[in-house]
C-alpha positions, -999 to +999 in steps of 0.1 A: -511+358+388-503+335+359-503+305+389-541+314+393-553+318+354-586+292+343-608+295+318-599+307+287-575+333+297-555+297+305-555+288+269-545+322+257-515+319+281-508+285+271-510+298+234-485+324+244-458+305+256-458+278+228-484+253+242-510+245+216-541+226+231-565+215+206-603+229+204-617+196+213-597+191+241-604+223+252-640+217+255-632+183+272-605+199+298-630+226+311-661+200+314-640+180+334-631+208+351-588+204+342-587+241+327-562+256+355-522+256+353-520+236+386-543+206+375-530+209+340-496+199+353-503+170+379-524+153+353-513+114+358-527+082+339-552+080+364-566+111+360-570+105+317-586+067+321-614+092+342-616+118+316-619+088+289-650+073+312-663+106+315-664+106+274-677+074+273-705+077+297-718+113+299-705+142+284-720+127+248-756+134+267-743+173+277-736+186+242-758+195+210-751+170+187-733+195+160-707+192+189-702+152+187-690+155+157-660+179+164-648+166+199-656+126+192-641+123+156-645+087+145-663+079+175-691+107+170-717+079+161-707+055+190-692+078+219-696+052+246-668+032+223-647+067+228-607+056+228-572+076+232-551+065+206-516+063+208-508+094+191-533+115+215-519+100+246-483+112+238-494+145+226-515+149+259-486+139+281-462+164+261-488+195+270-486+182+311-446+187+307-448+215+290-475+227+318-450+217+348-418+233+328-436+266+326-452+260+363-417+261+375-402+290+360-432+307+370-424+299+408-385+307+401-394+341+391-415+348+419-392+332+449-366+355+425-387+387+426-397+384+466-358+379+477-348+411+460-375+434+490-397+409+510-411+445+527-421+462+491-432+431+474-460+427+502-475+457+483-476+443+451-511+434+435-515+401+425-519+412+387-489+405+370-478+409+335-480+374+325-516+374+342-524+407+319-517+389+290-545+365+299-569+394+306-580+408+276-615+413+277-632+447+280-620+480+283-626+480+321-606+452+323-575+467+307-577+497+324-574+476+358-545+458+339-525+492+329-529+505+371-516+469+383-487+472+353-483+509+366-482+498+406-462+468+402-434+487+379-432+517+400-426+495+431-400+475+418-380+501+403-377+518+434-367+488+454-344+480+430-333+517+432-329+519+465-309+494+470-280+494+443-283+533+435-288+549+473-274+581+456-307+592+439-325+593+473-340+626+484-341+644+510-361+618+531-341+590+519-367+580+497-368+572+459-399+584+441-398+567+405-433+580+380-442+552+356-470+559+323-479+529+311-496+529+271-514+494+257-498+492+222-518+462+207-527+427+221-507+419+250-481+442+244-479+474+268-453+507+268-439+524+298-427+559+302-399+563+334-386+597+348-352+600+361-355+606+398-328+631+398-357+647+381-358+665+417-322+668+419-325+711+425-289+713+415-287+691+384-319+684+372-319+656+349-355+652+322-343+621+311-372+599+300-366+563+299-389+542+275-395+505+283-409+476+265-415+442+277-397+413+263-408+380+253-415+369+288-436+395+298-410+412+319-398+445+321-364+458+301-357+481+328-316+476+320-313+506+302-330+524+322-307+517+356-278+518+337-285+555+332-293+560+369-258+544+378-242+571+354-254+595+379-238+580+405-196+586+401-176+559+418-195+527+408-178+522+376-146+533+390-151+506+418-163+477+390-128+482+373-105+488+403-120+455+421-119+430+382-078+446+373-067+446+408-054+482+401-042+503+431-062+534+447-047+557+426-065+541+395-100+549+415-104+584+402-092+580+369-129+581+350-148+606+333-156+631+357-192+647+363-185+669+327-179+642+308-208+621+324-228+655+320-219+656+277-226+614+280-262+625+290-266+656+263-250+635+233-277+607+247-307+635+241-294+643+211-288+612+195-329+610+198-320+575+201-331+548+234-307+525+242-319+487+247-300+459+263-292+426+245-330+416+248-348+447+240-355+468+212-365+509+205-400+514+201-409+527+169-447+544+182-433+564+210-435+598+207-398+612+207-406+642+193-423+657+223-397+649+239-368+664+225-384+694+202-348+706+193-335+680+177-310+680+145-314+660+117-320+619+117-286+612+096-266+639+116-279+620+150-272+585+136-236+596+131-227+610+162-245+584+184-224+562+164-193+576+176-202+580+211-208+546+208-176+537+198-160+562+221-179+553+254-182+515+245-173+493+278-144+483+263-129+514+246-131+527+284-117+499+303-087+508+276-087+537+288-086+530+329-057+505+324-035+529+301-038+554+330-030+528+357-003+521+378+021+499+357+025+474+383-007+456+377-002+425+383-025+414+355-013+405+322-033+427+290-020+437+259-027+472+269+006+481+288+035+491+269+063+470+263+090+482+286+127+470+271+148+466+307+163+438+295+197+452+291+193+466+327+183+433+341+214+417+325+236+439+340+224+437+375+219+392+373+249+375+356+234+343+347+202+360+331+226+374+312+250+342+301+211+328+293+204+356+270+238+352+253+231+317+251+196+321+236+213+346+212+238+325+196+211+293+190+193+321+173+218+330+147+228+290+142+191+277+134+185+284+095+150+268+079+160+241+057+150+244+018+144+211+006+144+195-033+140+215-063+126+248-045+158+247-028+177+247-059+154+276-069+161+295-041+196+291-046+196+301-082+179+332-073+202+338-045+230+331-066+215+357-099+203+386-076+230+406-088+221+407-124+194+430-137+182+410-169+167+379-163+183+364-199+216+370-180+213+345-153+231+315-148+211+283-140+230+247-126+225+214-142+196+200-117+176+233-126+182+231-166+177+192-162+141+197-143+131+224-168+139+203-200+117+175-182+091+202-178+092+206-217+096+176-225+063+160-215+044+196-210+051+209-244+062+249-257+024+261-237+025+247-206+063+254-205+057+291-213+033+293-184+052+277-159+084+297-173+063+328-162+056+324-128+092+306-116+127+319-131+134+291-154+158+289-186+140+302-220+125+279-243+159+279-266+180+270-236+155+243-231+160+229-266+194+233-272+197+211-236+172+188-251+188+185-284+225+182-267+228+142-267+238+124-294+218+121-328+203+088-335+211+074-373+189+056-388+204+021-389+235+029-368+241+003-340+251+021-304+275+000-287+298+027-273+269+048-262+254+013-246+285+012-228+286+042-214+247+042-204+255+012-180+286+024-167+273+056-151+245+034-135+271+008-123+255-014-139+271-048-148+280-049-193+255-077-198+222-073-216+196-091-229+181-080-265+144-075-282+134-062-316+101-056-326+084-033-353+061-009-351+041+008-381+046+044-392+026+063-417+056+061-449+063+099-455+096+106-472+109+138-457+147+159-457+167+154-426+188+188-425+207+175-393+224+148-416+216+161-448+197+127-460+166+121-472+146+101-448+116+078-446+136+053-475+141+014-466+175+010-459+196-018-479+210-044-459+246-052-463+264-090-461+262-093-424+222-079-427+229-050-415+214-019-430+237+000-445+240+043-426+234+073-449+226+054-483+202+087-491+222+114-491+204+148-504+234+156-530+211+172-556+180+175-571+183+148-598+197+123-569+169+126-548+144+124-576+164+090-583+153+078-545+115+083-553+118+061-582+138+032-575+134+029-535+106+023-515+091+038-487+093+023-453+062+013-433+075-002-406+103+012-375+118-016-363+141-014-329+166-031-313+161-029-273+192-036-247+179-045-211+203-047-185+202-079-168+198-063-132+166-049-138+176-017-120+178+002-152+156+010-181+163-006-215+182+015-238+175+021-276+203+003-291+189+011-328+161+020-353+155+016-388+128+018-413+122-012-428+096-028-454+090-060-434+106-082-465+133-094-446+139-130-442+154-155-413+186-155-430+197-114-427+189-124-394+209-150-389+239-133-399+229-101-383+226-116-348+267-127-348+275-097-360+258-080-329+272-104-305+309-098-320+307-060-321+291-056-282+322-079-273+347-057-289+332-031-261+334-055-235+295-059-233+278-093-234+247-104-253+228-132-226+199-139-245+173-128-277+139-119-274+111-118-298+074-119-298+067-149-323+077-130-354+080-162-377+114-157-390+130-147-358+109-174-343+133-201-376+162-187-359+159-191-327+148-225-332+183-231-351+204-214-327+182-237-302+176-273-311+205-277-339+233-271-315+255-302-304+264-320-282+233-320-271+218-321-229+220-357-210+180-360-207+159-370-239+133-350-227+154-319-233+167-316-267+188-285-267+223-282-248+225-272-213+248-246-218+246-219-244+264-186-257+228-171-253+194-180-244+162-176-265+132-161-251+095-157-267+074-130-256+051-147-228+025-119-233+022-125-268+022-162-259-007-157-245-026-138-265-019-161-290-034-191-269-067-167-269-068-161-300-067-198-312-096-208-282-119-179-296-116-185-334-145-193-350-143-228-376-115-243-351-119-274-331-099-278-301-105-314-290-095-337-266-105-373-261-135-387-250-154-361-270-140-335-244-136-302-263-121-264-255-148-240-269-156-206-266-193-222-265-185-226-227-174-192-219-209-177-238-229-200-219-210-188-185-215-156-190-256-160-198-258-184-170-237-167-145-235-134-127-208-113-138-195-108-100-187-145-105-165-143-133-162-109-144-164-114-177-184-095-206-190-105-240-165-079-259-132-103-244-149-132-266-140-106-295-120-135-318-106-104-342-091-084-312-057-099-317-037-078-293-060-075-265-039-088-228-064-074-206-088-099-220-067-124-224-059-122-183-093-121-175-102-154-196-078-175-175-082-161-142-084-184-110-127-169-113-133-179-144-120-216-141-140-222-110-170-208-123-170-230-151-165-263-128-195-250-113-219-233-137-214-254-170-211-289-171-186-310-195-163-275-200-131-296-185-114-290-216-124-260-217-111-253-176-077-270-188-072-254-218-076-215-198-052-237-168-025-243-194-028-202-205-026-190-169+002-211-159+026-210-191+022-172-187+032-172-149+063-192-151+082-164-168+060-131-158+058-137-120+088-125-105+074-140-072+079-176-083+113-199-070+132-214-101+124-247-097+087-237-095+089-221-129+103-257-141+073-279-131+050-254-142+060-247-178+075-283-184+036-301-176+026-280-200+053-291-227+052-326-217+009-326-219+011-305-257+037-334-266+012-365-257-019-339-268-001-335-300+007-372-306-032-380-297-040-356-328-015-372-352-034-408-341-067-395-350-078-398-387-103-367-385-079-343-371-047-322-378-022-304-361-031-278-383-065-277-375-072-291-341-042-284-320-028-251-310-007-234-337+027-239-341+039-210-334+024-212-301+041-244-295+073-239-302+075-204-275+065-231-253+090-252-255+118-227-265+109-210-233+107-241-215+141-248-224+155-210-222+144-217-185+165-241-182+190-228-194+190-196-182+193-213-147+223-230-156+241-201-168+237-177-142+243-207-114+281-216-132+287-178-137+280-178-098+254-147-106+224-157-088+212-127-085+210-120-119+185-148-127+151-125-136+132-145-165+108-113-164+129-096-183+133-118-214+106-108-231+100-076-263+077-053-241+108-035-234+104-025-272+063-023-270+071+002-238+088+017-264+066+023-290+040+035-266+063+062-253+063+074-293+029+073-294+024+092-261+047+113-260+033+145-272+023+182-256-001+195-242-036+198-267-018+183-291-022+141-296-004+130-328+001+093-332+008+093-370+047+093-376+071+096-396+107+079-396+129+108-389+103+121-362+101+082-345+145+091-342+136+124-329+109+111-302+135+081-295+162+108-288+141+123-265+134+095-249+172+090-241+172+123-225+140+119-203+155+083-193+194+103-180+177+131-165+147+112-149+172+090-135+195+120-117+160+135-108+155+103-087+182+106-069+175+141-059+139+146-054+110+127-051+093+118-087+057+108-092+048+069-101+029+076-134+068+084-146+077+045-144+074+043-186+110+059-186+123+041-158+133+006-147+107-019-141+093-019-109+078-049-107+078-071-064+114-090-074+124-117-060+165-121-053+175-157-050+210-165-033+212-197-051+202-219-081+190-257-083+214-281-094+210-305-124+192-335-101+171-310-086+163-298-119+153-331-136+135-342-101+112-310-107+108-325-148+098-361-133+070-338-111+057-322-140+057-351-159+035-371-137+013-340-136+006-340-171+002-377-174-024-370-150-041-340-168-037-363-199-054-391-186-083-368-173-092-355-206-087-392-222-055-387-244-045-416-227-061-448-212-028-460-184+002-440-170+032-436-195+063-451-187+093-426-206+089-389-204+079-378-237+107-363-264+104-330-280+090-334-315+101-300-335+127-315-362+159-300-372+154-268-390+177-259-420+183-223-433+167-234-466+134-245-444+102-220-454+098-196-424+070-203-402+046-177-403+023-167-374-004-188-390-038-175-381-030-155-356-020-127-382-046-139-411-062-105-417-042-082-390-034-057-414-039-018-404-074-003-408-071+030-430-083+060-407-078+083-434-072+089-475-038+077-484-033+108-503-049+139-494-080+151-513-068+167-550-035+159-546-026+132-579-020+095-572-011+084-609+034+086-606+031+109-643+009+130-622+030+135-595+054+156-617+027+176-630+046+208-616+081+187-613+090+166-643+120+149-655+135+150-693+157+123-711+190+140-698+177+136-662+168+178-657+146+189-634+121+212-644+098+232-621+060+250-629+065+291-627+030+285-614+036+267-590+038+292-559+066+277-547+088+303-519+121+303-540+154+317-528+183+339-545+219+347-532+220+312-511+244+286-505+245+254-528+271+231-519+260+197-517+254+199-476+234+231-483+194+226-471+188+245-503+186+231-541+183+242-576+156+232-599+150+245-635+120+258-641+093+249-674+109+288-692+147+277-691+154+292-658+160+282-625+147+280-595+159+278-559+138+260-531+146+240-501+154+203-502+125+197-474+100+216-501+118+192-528+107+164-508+073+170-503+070+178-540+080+140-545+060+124-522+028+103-528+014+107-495+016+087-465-008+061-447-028+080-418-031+051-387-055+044-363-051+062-323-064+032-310-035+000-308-060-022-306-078-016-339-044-013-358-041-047-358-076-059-361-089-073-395-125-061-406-152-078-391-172-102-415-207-110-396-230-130-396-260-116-375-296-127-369-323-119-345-319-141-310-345-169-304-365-165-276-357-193-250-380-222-254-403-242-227-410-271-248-394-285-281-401-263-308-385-260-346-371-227-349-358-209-379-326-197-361-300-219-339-278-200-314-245-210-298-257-223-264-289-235-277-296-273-269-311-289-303-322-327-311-308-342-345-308-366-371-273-389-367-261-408-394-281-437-390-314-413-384-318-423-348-326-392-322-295-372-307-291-344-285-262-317-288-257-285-273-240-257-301-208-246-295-199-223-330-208-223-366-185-235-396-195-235-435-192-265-444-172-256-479-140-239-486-106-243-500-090-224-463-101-216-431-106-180-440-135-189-465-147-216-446-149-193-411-185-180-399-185-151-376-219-150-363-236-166-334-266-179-352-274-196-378-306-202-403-323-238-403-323-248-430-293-238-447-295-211-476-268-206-498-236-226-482-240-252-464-237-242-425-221-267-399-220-268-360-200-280-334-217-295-310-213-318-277-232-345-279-258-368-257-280-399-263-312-403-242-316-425-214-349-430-197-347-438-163-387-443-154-405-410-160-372-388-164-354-388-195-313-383-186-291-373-213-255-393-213-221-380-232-214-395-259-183-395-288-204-392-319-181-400-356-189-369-366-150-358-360-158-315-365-190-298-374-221-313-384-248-306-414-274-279-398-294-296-417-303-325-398-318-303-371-352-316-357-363-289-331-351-271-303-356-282-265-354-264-233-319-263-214-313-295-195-310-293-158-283-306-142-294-332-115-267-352-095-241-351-121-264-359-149-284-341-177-322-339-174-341-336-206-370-310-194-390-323-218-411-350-230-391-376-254-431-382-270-435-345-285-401-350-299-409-378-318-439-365-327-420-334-345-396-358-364-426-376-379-446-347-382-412-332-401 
């Protein structure tokens, strides 16, 4: 038995059943005599420390010495210093697991075995199968192995026999079972089993079962019994009677003894041994011998296939329980479905009110369609009766959702979608989309305003914004109005421009427009907000315009606008703008010129107004960026305290960007329009990273305060009113004692060193707008209505975007025209309605918000401060900025009176106030030729194929290859026109040809918003100086670096560079320096810096720089640079010079 193997047949076993022991262990296991399955798993901690002393001591002295070297390893030249590492110690206890697992299986297969016939297996030999395995030696030896195989098969089959399959017995009651047994190869053996109703005299049965072991070295004898239990007729039938339940008369509903006789032939002919789940055929026995008449291997394959299939287990349990009683009392899905309900019903009442009941829920409960598929559904529902799908009929919500679908998809992705859901045709679709109203240029929509807020219930009070946007200038034929578009439109006495002043009469009138009009470069808009918020702003109206127009069409055209709303019962609240210099002269008349004027001198405009004035507080503040980051501007305070984009640079190099966020491309001076960078400068981070990271950047840290905070008070719908008043008013009341402090000093200007004007006055006109705003709503007893948010001109930059964005699929145009901006506007207008009815119907996307209200958190207030609580709030932010002030030193001691507003009176004949340099150099960057290659740009080319004689005749090339037309229509409202030709003829062509004849071309603009209104770039780059670990004269200064200097009496100075300036020029644009570094010494012009200085302090053997206000009053000469030192350390609120003060010296007398 496997219990009893030693020696080596014990590793071959071992090996067998996936226990690997290792050839040196081997060795050591059998001289310590540990190479039997029994000792092998009781092997304790004890027994190993032995094993290891037995190593150490005296099996070294046993072996040759070519041995050592294999068992000992590391220890083969000191073996009585023999260890068990770690490793080995876990790997020997895994093999004594492994030992005791197999031990125990080896015991539950025997106690197994001997249950089954205590009385046979006393005859069984003790070699087993597993023990065979171990046995292979000689050929005598596996002869004795094929006998014990033989003895020990034969006797189990028959006790197995014997007592599950009685039947087969003879007639001595016994069971005589012949077993060959064949050795294959290795360890694996083959046995051949007659059927004992081999003796059977009536039915003989020569079926020969063939059995192979499996991986345990047992027996598949499955197959095998399960054909000796065929033989036997009411086993199966008992099986299936006692798992269904079924009743006796099920019993002897099988296969009789024919059908278990063909079950046997089709088995012989099939040529094929069955095998249980862990068996498999043998491919070396001999099957021929067996069955010499046998057909064809494909012919066999196929009809033990379907005997298979036919005699599976489950095919014939089918089969028992289709021909069972059919009160079975277990549930299958092999009875037939017996319909006795009606019978039932008849013989129980209330089953039968139940199945009424049941019934009528049925027919009630529909499944609910939901949104636009249920509109769908419907219209299919509704058209199922006509044939042609161009005959069907579709309702408003459907047409509405399609035009959508075309409107932002475009003519492809409509088509598609038209394919696979019935949807209108594409010229449904665009005579729905082209069914509103067409926009005139220069035509003002009050009625149409009126109606747009009436069908939202929305209350007749807006709020208006007008901005411009630039178009590319191309002059083309409107055939819906029969005008010549792309022209600037004249302005009439009230300046407002005057509708259809081009009309396309004839050829010699609209060769008059090209001559003596110009094309417009600009749309500008007109934007009405309603005040609720609840609603999108509508497009009140567009025109082309040249940009030429002054404050004073303005001024007129604004009563104008407020009169005509009126006479349609809608009232203008308030004008927006963002900072446009001639709207800006206007509002400050309609503002500060207005009597009698407020009870406070701190405010100087009247409490109440017709309307309020607004200035765009996004533009505000990227206006305050753009004046921090300009190069050759000085933004100082007192005290030598300056705002500089020096301090932001050195931020960024010093600090990580996780603290501040920042990169170097928001420090761009020329990117003008940029309010993502402008947000980020003045964030809450950034402050507090400064405070921390660079020292003396407080002007900086209040200069980024004031941007934040002017900006929230009239963006944050979160914020109370009265909240919005301290904020904005410290801010007007610090620029107003800031400003005075500049006006005091004799090396500064308003112009140079404060922020621009422009800025300034938004702040205070929004300061007092505010105000005002408050009031007015309060005495109208509209609290509700109070939403600064909405005073602003993104409502027409939302605009412009949609224009730009609104395109189809694969197809991105951003270059316009006039006529196309009206087209795109109109729909716009239709996108807004039908959007808006959408809404209310189904549930829309977010990214749709462009065409829809603003959705920003609002705030509704059910009340507004009084006057005292509004000047209490005033005497709060004034004592704030006295404090700011007095941090910064503008001022030395608290002031007594609240500081008045300085902006004088403004007449009509005043200069308008331009945008100062916040538009220096923001013209549009060319992305393309402004007249396509070969096409003439002299105005006597132009008319190379079209020219025009003394008496005003139009003459047209015959080789020109122009499509002309005969047999047309030529009245003056006809698309077509009639030119003569260079051969005294004439030709007929459209007036949209005409046109394009005329034109010069048209300006191509650039995708990207943010480069249209960037100037080019003028730099001024040099390599970066390595930073420096003693004071050293470098060729090249850098912003940040920290240089000693001459001062004007020649003593020693420190400063650390904040930008470059040259230090000649008429303006600021030829005095501004763009670059970062700068050459020492100067070549060419004269280079300046601006620096904040120190003068050295020693303080024993550390030198400590101090602050200092140097009369320097802006940049200083480059040249009086003396060398470079390392950066200072800051140590307990002061500067530490990291270097010696002696080399310094030494370089200015060495220089």
């Amino acid at each position: 038995m496997a219990l009893e193997v030693s020696g080596e047949a014990l590793w071959v076993f071992l090996n067998e059943n996936g226990i690997v022991v290792p050839e040196d262990w081997k060795a050591v296991l059998s001289a310590t005599k540990y190479d039997s399955l029994h000792l092998l798993s009781n092997l304790e901690d004890s027994d190993i420390d032995e094993i290891r002393t037995f190593m150490r001591q005296e099996y070294h002295q046993l072996i040759d010495e070519n041995e050592i070297k294999a068992i000992y390893g590391v220890y083969a030249r000191k073996p009585e210093k023999f260890e068990l590492t770690g490793g080995q110690k876990k790997s020997i206890k895994g093999k004594v697991l492994g030992c005791k697992s197999l031990l125990s299986k080896l015991h539950r297969k025997r106690s197994l075995t001997t249950e089954k016939d205590p009385t046979k297996m006393l005859k069984t030999k003790p070699t087993t199968v597993k023990n065979a395995a171990s046995l292979e030696c000689s050929s005598a030896a596996r002869d004795k192995i094929v006998m014990d195989l033989k003895y020990n098969l034969e006797c189990n089959v028959e006790a197995y026999l014997s007592s599950n399959v009685p039947e087969l017995s003879d007639e001595n009651g016994k069971i005589t079972v012949v077993a060959n047994i064949t050795h294959i190869s290795g360890s694996q053996y083959m046995a051949k089993i007659c059927c004992p109703a081999a003796s059977n005299k009536k039915k003989p049965c020569d079926y020969m079962g063939i059995i192979h072991m499996n991986n345990h070295r047992n027996w598949n004898t499955s197959n095998f019994y399960k054909h000796c239990k065929l033989h036997v007729k009411c086993t199966s039938q008992k099986s299936v009677k006692d798992y269904f339940n079924t009743s006796k008369d099920s019993e002897d509903r099988l296969e009789d003894d024919d059908e278990i006789t063909n079950i046997v032939s089709r088995k012989r002919k099939s040529n094929i041994v069955d095998s249980d789940e862990e068996g498999n055929s043998n491919p070396d026995s001999d099957l021929e011998s067996i069955h010499p008449n046998d057909d064809s291997e494909a012919q066999n394959r196929q009809e033990e296939r379907r005997d298979r299939d036919y005699f599976s287990r489950s095919n014939r349990r089918k089969r028992v329980l289709l021909q069972s009683a059919q009160d079975n009392p277990k549930v299958t899905t092999f009875f037939p479905i017996l319909n006795n309900d009606q019978v039932l019903a008849k013989e129980n009442q209330l089953l039968q009110n139940k199945i009424v009941e049941i019934m009528q829920l049925k027919d009630n409960t529909k499944f609910e369609l939901q949104g636009f598929v249920k509109d769908l559904v419907d219209c299919a529902i509704a058209n199922q009766g006509r044939t042609s799908k161009h005959a069907w009929r579709y309702p408003d919500s459907v047409k509405e959702a399609s035009v959508v679908f075309y409107a932002l998809g475009g003519a492809q992705l409509y088509s598609l979608v038209n394919a696979l859901m019935p949807l209108p045709c594409k010229s449904t679709v665009k005579s729905q989309l082209y069914s509103t109203d067409v926009i005139k240029e220069g035509e003002f929509r009050f009625a149409q305003l009126r109606e747009y807020l009436d069908s939202r219930n929305e209350p007749r009070k807006v709020t208006l914004s007008e901005d411009g946007t630039n178009i590319n200038g191309k002059i083309v034929y409107n055939s819906a109005t029969n005008e010549v578009s792309g022209f600037v439109l004249p302005l009439d006495s009230n300046g407002v421009p005057i509708v259809g002043s081009f009309p396309a009469t004839d050829a010699e009138v609209m060769a008059s427009y090209f001559k003596h009009n110009e094309a417009s470069k600009t749309a500008y808009i007109y934007m009405a907000q309603p005040v609720s918020g609840k609603s999108p702003p509508f497009c009140l109206a567009i025109f082309g315009t040249d940009n030429k127009f002054t404050a004073s069409s303005i001024l007129t055209r604004w009563p104008w606008i407020i009169s005509e709303a009126a006479k349609v019962g809608i009232e203008i609240v308030g004008f927006a703008s963002d900072g446009d210099g001639r709207l800006m002269k206007v509002m400050r008349i309609r503002t500060f010129s207005i009597s009698p004027r407020s009870p406070w001198e701190w405010f100087r405009s009247n409490l109440i107004l017709p309307q309020v004035h607004f200035q765009d507080f996004v533009h505000l503040l990227v206006k305050l960026k753009s004046r921090l980051l300009k190069p050759s501007i000085i933004i100082p305070f007192g005290g030598s305290i300056l705002a500089s984009k020096g301090h932001l640079k050195e931020l960024i190099t010093k600090a990580g960007k996780d603290v501040h966020e920042l990169t170097n491309c928001y420090l761009n001076s020329k990117d003008k329009m940029n309010f993502r960078s402008a947000e980020k400068l003045c964030s809450p981070k950034v402050t507090k990273a400064l405070e921390e990271s660079v020292p003396h950047s407080q002007g900086t840290i209040l200069y980024l305060q004031m941007m934040r905070e002017v900006f929230l008070s009239c963006a944050d719908p979160g914020l109370a009113p009265l909240a919005r008043i301290e904020l904005i008013w410290k801010w007007v009341f610090f620029c107003r004692i800031w400003r005075k402090w500049i006006l005091s000093q004799k090396g500064y200007s308003l112009s140079h060193n404060f922020i621009t004007a422009n800025a300034y006055y938004c702040i205070e006109l929004n300061a007092h707008a505010l105000v005002q705003l408050i009031v007015k709503f309060r005495d109208y007893e509209e609290p509700e209505l109070f939403k600064p948010w909405l005073f602003s001109s993104q409502q027409c930059e939302s605009a412009f975007r949609s224009w730009r964005s609104l395109t189809s699929l694969l197809w991105t145009q951003i270059n316009c025209c006039m006529l196309e901006m009206q087209h795109k506007q109109r729909r716009v207008d239709y996108l807004t309605a039908a959007l808006f009815n959408m809404r209310q119907r189904y549930e829309l996307p977010p990214h749709l918000r462009a065409f829809e209200a603003v959705k920003n958190k609002e705030f509704i207030f059910s009340s507004l401060p009084e006057n005292y609580e509004i000047e209490r709030a005033a005497h709060s932010a004034f004592q704030t900025a006295v404090k700011y002030a007095m941090d910064v030193k503008l001022i030395s001691k608290p002031l007594k009176a609240m500081p008045t507003c300085p902006i004088p009176v403004v007449v009509e004949s005043e200069p308008e106030l331009d945008n100062e340099d916040e538009d220096e150099g923001t013209g549009l960057i060319i992305t393309g030729e402004e007249s396509p290659p070969g096409e003439p740009e002299d105005d006597d080319e132009i008319f190379a194929d079209l020219s025009l004689d003394v008496d005003e005749d139009i003459f047209l090339s015959t080789q020109s290859g122009l499509k002309t037309f005969n047999n047309v229509d030529l009245s003056p409202s006809s698309i077509f026109v009639k030119v003569k030709n260079n051969e005294g003829g004439t030709s007929i062509i459209k007036k949209s040809t005409f046109c394009w004849l005329l034109s010069t071309g048209d300006t191509s603009l650039s995708s990207d918003r943010l480069l249209r209104v960037q100037a080019k770039p003028v730099n001024h780059t040099f390599p970066s100086a390595t930073s420096v670990k003693a004071p050293t004269v470098e060729s090249i200064v850098n912003v940040g670096d920290w240089c000693a200097f001459y001062d004007e009496k020649k003593s020693l100075c420190f400063g650390r560079v904040l930008s470059f300036s040259f230090m000649s020029g008429t303006t600021w644009k030829n005095q501004e320096y763009m670059g970062t570094s700068a050459k020492v010494p100067s070549s060419g012009r004269k280079v300046g810096c601006l620096c904040t200085w120190y003068s050295p302090q020693a303080c024993g053997r550390n030198t400590f720089l101090q602050m200092i206000s140097m009369d320097l009053e802006g940049y200083y000469d480059i040249d009086n640079y003396i060398c470079t030192v390392p950066r200072p350390v800051l140590n307990e609120d002061k500067v530490k010079l990291m270097c010696s003060l002696k080399d310094i010296r030494k370089l200015c007398s060495s220089k």
